[in-house]
C-alpha positions as CSV (number, residue, x, y, z in Angstrom):
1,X,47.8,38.6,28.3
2,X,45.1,35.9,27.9
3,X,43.3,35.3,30.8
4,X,43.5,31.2,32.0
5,X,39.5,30.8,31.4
6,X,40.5,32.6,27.7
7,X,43.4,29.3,27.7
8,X,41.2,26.4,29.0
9,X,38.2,27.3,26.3
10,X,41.2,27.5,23.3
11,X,42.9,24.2,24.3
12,X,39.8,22.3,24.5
13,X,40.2,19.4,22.2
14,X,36.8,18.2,21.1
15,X,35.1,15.2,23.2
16,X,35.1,12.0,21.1
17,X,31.1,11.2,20.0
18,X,30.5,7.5,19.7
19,X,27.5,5.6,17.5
20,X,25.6,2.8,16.6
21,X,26.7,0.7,13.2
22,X,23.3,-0.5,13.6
23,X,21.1,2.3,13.3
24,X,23.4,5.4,13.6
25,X,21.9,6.7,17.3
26,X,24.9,8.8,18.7
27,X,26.2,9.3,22.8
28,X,29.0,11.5,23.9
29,X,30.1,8.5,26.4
30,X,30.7,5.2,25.7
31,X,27.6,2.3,26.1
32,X,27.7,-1.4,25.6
33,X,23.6,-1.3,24.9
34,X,22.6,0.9,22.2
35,X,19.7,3.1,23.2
36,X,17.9,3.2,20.3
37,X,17.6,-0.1,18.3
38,X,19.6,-1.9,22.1
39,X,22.0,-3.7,20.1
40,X,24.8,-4.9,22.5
41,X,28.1,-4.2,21.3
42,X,27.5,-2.3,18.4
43,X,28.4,1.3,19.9
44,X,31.9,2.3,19.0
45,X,34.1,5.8,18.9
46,X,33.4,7.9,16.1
47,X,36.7,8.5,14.4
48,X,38.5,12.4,15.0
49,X,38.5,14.7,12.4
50,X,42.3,14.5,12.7
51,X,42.8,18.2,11.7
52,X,41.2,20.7,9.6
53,X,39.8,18.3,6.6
54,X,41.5,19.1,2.8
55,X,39.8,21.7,0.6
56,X,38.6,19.6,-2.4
57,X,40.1,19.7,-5.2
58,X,38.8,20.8,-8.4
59,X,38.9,18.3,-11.2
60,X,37.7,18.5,-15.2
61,X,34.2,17.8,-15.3
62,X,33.8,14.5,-18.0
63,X,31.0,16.0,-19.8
64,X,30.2,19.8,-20.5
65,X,26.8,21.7,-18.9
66,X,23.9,21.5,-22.0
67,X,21.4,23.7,-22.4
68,X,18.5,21.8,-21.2
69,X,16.6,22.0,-25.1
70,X,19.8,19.8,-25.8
71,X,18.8,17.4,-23.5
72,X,18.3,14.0,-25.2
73,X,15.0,12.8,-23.7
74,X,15.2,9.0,-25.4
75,X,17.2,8.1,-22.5
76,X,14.3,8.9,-19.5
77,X,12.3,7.4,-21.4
78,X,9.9,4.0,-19.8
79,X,10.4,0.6,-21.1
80,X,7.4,-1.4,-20.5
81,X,8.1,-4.7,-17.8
82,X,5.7,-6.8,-19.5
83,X,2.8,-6.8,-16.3
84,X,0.9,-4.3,-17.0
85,X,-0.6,-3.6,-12.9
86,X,3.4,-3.1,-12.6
87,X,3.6,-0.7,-15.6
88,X,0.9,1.2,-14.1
89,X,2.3,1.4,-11.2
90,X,5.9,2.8,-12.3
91,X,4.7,5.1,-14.9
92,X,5.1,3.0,-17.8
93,X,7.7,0.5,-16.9
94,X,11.3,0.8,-16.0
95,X,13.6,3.6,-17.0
96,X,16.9,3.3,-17.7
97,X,19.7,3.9,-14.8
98,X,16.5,4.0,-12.8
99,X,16.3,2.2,-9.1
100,X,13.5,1.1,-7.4
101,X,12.7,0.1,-4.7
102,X,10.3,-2.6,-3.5
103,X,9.6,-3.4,0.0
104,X,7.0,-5.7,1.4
105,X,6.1,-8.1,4.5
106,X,7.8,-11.4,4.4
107,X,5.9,-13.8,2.1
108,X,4.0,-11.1,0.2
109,X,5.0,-12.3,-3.3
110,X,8.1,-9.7,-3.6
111,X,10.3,-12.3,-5.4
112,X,7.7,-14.4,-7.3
113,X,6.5,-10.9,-9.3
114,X,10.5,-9.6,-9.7
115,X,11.3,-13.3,-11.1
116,X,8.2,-13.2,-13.5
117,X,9.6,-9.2,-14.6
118,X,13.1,-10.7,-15.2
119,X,11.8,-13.8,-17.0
120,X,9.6,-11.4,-19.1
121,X,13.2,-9.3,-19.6
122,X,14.6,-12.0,-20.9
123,X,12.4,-13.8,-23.4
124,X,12.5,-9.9,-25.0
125,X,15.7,-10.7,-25.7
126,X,17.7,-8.8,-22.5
127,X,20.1,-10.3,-20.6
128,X,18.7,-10.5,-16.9
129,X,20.8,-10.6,-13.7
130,X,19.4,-12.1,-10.7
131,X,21.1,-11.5,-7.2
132,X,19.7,-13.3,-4.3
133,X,21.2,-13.3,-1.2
134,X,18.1,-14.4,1.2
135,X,17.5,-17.8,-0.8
136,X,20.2,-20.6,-2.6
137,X,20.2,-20.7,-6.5
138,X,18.5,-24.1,-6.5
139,X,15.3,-22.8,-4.4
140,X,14.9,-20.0,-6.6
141,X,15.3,-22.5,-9.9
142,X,12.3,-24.5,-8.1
143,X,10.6,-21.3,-8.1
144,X,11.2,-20.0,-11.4
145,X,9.8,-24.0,-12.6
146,X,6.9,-23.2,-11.2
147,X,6.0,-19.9,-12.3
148,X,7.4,-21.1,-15.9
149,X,10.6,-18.4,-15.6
150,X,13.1,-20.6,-17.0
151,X,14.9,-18.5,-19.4
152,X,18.7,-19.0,-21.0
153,X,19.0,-14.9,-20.5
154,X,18.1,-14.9,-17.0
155,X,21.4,-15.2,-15.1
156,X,20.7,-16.0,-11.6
157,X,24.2,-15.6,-8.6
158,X,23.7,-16.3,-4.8
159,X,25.8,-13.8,-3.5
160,X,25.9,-11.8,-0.3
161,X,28.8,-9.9,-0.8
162,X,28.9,-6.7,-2.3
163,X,32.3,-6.8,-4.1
164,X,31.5,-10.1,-5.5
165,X,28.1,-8.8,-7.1
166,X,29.7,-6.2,-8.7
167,X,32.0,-8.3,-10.4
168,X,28.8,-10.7,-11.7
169,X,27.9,-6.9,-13.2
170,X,31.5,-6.4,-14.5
171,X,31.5,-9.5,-16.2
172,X,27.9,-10.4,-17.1
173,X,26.9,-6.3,-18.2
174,X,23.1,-6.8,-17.9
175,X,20.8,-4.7,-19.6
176,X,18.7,-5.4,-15.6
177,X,19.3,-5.9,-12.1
178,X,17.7,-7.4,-9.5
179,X,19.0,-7.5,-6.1
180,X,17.1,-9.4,-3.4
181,X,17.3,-8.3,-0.8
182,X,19.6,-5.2,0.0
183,X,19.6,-6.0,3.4
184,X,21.4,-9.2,2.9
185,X,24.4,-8.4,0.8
186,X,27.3,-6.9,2.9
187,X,30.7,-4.5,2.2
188,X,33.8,-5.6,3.5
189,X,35.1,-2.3,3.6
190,X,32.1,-1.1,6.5
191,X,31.8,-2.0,9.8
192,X,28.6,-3.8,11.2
193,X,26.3,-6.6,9.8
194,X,24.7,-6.9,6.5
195,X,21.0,-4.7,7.3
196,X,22.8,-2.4,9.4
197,X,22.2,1.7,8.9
198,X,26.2,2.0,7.3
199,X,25.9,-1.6,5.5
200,X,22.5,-0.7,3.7
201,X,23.6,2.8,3.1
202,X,27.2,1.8,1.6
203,X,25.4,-1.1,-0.7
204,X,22.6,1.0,-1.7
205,X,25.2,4.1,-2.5
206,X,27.2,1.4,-4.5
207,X,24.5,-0.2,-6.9
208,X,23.1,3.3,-7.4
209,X,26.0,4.3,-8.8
210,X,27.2,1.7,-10.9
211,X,23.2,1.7,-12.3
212,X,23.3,5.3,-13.4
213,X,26.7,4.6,-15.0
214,X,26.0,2.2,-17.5
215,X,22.0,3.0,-17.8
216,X,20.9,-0.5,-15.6
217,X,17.1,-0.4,-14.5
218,X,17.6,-1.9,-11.0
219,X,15.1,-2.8,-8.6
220,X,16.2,-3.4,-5.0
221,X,14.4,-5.7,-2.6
222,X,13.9,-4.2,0.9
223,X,12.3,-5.3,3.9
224,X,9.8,-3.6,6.4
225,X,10.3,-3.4,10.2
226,X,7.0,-4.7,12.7
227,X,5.2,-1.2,11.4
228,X,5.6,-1.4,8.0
229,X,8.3,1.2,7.1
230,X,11.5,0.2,5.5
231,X,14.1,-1.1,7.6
232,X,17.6,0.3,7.2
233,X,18.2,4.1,7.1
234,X,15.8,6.6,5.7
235,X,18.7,8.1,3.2
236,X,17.6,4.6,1.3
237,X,14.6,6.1,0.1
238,X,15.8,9.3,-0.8
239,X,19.0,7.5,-2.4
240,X,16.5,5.7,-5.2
241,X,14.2,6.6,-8.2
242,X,11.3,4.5,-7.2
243,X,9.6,3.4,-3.5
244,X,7.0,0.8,-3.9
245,X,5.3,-1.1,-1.1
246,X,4.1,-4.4,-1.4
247,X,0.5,-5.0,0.6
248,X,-1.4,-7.6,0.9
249,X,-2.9,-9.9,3.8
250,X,-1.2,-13.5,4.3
251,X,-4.9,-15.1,3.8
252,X,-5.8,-13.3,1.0
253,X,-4.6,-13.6,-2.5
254,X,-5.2,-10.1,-3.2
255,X,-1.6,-8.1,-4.1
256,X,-1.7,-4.5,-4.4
257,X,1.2,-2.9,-5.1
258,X,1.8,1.4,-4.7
259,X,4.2,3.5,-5.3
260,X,4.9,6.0,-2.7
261,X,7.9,8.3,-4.3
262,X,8.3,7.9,-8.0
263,X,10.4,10.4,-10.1
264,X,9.1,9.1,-13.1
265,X,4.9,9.3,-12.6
266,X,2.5,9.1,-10.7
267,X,2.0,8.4,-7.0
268,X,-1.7,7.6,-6.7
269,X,-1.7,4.8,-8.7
270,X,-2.4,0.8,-7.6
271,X,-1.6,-2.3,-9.2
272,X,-3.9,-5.7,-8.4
273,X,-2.3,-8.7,-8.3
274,X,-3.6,-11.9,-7.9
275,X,-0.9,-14.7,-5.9
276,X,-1.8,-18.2,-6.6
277,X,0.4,-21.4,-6.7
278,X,1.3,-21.0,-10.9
279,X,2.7,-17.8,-9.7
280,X,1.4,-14.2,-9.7
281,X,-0.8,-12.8,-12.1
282,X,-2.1,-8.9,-13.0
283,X,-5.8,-8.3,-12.5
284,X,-6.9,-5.7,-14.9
285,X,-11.0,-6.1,-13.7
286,X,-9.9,-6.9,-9.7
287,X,-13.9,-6.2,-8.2
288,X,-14.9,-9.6,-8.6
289,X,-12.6,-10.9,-6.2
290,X,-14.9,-8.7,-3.6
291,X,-18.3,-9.3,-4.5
292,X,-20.3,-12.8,-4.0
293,X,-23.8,-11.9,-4.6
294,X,-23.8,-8.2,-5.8
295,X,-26.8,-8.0,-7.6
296,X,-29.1,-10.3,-5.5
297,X,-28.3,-9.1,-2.0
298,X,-29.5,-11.1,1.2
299,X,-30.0,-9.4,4.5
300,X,-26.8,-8.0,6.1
301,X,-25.0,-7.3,2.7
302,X,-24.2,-4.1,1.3
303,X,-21.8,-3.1,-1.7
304,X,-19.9,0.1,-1.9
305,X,-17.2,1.1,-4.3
306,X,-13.6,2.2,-2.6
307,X,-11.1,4.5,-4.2
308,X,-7.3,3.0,-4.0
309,X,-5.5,5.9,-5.7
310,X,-7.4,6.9,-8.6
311,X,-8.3,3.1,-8.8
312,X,-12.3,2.5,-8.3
313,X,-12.3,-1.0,-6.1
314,X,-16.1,-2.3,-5.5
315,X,-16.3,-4.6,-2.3
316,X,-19.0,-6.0,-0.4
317,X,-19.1,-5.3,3.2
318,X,-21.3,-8.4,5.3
319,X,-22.2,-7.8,9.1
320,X,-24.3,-10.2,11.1
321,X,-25.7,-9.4,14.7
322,X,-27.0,-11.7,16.9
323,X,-28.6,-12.2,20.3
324,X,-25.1,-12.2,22.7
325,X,-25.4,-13.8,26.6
326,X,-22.1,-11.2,27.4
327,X,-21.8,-8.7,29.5
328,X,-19.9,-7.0,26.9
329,X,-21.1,-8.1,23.4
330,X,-18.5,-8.8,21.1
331,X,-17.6,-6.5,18.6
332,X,-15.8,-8.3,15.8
333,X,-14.5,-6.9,12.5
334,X,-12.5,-8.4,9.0
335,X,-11.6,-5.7,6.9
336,X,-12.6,-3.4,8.4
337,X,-11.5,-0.9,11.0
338,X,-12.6,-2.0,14.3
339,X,-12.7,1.8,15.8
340,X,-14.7,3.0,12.4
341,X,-17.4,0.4,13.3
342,X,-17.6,1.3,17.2
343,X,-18.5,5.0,16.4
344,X,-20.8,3.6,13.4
345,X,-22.9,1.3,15.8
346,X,-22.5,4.5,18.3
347,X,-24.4,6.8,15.5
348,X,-27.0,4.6,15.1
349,X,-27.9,4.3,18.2
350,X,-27.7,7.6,19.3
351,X,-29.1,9.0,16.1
352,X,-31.6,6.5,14.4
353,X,-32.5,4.7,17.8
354,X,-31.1,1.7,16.8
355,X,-31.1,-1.2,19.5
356,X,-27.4,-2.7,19.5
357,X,-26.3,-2.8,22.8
358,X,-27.1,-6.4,23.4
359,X,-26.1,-7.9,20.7
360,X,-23.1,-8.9,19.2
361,X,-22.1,-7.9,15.8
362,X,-19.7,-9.1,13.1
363,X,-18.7,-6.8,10.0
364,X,-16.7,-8.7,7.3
365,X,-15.6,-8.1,3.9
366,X,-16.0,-10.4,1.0
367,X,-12.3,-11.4,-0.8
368,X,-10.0,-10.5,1.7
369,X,-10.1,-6.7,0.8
370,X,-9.3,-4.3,3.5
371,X,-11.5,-1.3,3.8
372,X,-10.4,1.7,5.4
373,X,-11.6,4.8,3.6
374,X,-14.5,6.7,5.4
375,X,-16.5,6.4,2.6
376,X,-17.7,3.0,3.5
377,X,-18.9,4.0,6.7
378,X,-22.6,4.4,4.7
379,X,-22.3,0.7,3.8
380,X,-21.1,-0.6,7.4
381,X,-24.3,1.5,8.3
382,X,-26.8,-0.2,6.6
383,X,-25.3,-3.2,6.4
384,X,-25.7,-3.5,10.4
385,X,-29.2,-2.4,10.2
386,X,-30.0,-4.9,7.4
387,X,-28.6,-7.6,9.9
388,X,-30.3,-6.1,12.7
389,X,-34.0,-6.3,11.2
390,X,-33.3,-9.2,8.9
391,X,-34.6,-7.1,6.0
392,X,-32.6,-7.7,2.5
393,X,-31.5,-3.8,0.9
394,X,-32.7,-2.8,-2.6
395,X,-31.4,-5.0,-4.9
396,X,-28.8,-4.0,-7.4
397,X,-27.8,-0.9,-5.0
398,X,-24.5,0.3,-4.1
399,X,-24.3,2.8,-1.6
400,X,-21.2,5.2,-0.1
401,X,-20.8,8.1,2.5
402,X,-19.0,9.1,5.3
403,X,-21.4,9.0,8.4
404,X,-20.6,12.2,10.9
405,X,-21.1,12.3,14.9
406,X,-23.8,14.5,13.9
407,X,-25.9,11.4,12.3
408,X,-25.0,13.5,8.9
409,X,-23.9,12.3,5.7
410,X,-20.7,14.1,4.1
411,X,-19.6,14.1,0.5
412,X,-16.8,11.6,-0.6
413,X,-14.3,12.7,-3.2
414,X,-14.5,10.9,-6.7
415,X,-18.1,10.4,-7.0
416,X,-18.5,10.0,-10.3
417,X,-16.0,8.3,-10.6
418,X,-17.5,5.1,-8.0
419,X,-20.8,5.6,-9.7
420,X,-19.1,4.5,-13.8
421,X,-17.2,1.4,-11.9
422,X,-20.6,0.6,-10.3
423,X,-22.7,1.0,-13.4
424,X,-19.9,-0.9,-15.4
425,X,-20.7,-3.9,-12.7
426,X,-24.3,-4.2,-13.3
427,X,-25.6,-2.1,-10.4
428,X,-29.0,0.1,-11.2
429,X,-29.3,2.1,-7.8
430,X,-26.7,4.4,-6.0
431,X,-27.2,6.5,-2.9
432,X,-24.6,9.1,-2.7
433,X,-24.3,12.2,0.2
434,X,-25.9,15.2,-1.1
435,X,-24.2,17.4,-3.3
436,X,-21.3,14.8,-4.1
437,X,-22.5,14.5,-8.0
438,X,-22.4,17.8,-10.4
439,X,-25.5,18.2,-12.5
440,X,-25.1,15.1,-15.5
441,X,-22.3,13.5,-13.8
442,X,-24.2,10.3,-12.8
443,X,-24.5,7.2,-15.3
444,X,-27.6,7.2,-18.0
445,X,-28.0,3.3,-16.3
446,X,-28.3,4.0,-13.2
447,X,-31.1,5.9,-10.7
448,X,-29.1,8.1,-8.1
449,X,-30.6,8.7,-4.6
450,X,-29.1,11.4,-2.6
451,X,-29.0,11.6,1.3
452,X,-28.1,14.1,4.3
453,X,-28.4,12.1,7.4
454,X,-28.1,8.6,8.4
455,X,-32.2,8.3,9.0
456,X,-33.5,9.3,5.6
457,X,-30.1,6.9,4.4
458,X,-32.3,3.8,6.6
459,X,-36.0,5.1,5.2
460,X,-34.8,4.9,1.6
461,X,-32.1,1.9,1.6
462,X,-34.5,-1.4,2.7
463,X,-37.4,-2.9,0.3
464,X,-40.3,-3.0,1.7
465,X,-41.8,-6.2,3.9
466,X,-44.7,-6.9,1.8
467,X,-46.4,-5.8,-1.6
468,X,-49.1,-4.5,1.0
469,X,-47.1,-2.0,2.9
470,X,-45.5,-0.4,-0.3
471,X,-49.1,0.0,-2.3
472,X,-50.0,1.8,1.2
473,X,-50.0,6.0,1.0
474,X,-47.8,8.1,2.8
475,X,-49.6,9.4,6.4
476,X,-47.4,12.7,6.6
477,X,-44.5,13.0,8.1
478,X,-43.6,9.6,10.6
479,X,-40.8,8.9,13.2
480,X,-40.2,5.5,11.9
481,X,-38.6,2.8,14.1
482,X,-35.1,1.5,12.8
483,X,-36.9,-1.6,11.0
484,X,-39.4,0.7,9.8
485,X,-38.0,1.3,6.3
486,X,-41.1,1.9,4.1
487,X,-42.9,5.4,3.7
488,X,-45.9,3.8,4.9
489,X,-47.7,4.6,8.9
490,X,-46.0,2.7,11.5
């Protein structure tokens, strides 16, 4: 006979589990405030599983198993958009039944670039169906006026509902879609608001499926949340082909656009964009958006080259210090990161003896481009030093490096490859970390310097003061000052 504990733990029916339609959080008790995204009133019973669930059935598969030499590859293969940065980007251009994603910050130029791929589409002779559901048809004609995207092939619907759009797919059969944004268009058959975890999930699921049926390239619009990452569930991004993000400052008209899944290519790719009134155009040479006076340098100026993917990006890094009456000198930065420059300023003066701690300093970039790779700590370097002494660098030099606590200089990856975008610009000088360059790897144009530490990097980057002090000999080995940048006796 069963014992009454045996009973109790046999009988137990299984608690009801409730969750969010917003963002999917679960609770095994009932809230009115999710406590997760805190939605009010979006927390509701799961439903039961109402029995042991049905064995599936097996059904007739519509197409036999190939061997995969049978596989005809025609049908993977990239059809160019048009824009070539975009191209890049994707691998060669849109595949067909492919999805992609694009996500960006609001105002970033996400709809101006996908109306100028569709108009593109079209005037090849494609039909072209446009789906907004964030704007009205007549805002995005204005638009497409503007940018000259007027095309009888482009079919535009302002729809926001997802069994609606499918029927503008039924009946129109595009040869490309365009959805903007997925966040916006809704299911009647879900619960919850349109850019809800279950709404995005069930929409994405949908135009995924009807795009691999009939061989659409799609691209999907998403949005980013206050951090950047793609709002809505993170099964979006697994669902698609293609995840691109969208970058680029409000002030700037720099676009750089990257993909960071992509079944069909690479992933360390970047596509330049420039975002002007007429619309939004590919920059193919982007480095002269960075640079104002890169081969006649003035004091405080100091060019390095940047790697965005396997993209070589020259940009000019400007810092001014001046006399502060604060307590606590300002420390301002645009461009660049504001931590990167506190330990820079903290190497110098710790290392080179460098007098900063009374004055405020200002490090800017040229263009609007953001520099964040350690490889421009070099330039921030002796850019701040150039300020400091009021002492113009070498002219026609381009300099990179990571600086180290230590006062060291360590090796950046991609050399060679900074050094041919720098020779390509004009530039004659390079200083480089030692042992970043193979034997022959540097350009026939160009005469390479190569450091170790941040003091010889300050002896060797300035010109000297006068003709005087650089016709004077060498005394032997000289602690110089941080202004003393000549070879010369202090």
């Amino acid at each position: 006979m069963a014992s009454p504990a045996s009973t109790r733990r046999t009988d137990r029916t299984p608690r009801p589990g409730y969750r969010c339609a917003e963002c999917g959080w679960t609770t095994s008790k009932w809230v009115g405030r999710c406590g997760e995204c805190q939605a009010w009133g979006s927390v509701a019973e799961e439903a039961g599983p109402g029995g042991g669930a049905p064995r599936t059935a097996t059904t007739a598969a519509r197409t036999p198993a190939l061997p995969i030499g049978e596989i005809d590859v025609e049908l993977a293969r990239a059809r160019p958009t048009g824009v070539e940065e975009l191209d890049r980007v994707l691998g060669g251009g849109l595949v067909p039944g492919a999805v992609v994603l694009l996500a960006g910050e609001p105002g970033v130029g996400k709809s101006t670039l996908l109306l100028d791929v569709a108009a593109r589409a079209a005037r090849g002779g494609r039909r072209v169906l446009y789906v907004t559901g964030e704007e009205s048809a007549g805002q995005v004609r204005l638009r497409a006026e503007r940018i000259r995207a007027v095309d009888p092939n482009l079919l535009l619907a302002a729809e926001t509902d997802l069994g609606t759009v499918l029927g503008h797919v039924d009946q129109v059969a595009p040869d490309m879609l365009v959805v903007d944004s997925v966040q916006t268009i809704a299911s009647a058959q879900v619960d919850g608001t349109a850019g809800g975890v279950s709404q995005v999930r069930e929409v994405a699921a949908a135009l995924i499926a009807v795009a691999k049926e009939r061989d659409i390239p799609t691209v999907l619009v998403g949005h980013v949340t206050k951090d950047g990452s793609i709002a809505g569930p993170r099964t979006l991004e697994h669902l698609v082909d293609v995840v691109c993000q969208f970058e680029g400052e409000r002030h700037s008209r720099l676009r750089l656009v990257r993909a960071t899944k992509n079944r069909y290519g690479p992933t360390d790719e970047v596509g330049c964009f420039d975002l002007s009134e007429t619309g939004i155009v590919g920059l193919t040479d982007p480095s002269g958006l960075f640079l104002s006076q890169a081969l006649n340098h003035v004091a405080g100026t100091c060019v390095t080259v940047t790697l965005e993917g396997r993209r070589p990006l020259a940009a000019e890094i400007q810092s001014l210090v001046a006399t502060s009456g604060l307590a606590n000198p300002r420390r301002t930065t645009s461009g660049v990161d504001s931590s990167r420059l506190a330990m820079v300023l903290a190497v110098l003066q710790q290392r080179v003896g460098a007098r900063l701690a009374e004055f405020d300093v200002y490090v800017s970039t040229v263009g609007g481009a953001r520099v964040v790779e350690p490889s421009a700590d070099l330039a921030v370097a002796l850019a701040t030093v150039s300020a400091r002494e009021n002492v113009p660098l070498k002219p026609g030099m381009v300099v990179m490096g990571e600086v180290g606590l230590a006062g060291e200089i360590r090796p950046v990856t991609g050399a060679a490859r900074r050094l041919q975008e720098a020779a390509r610009l004009g530039f004659v000088r390079a200083m480089v970390p030692r042992g970043s360059l193979a034997p022959g790897q540097a350009p026939a144009t160009m005469a390479v310097t190569e450091v170790a530490d941040l003091h010889e990097a300050v002896l060797l980057s300035s010109k000297p003061r006068d003709a005087s002090a650089a016709r004077r000999p060498a005394a032997g080995p000289v602690r110089p000052r941080l202004h003393q940048v000549d070879s010369g006796p202090a």
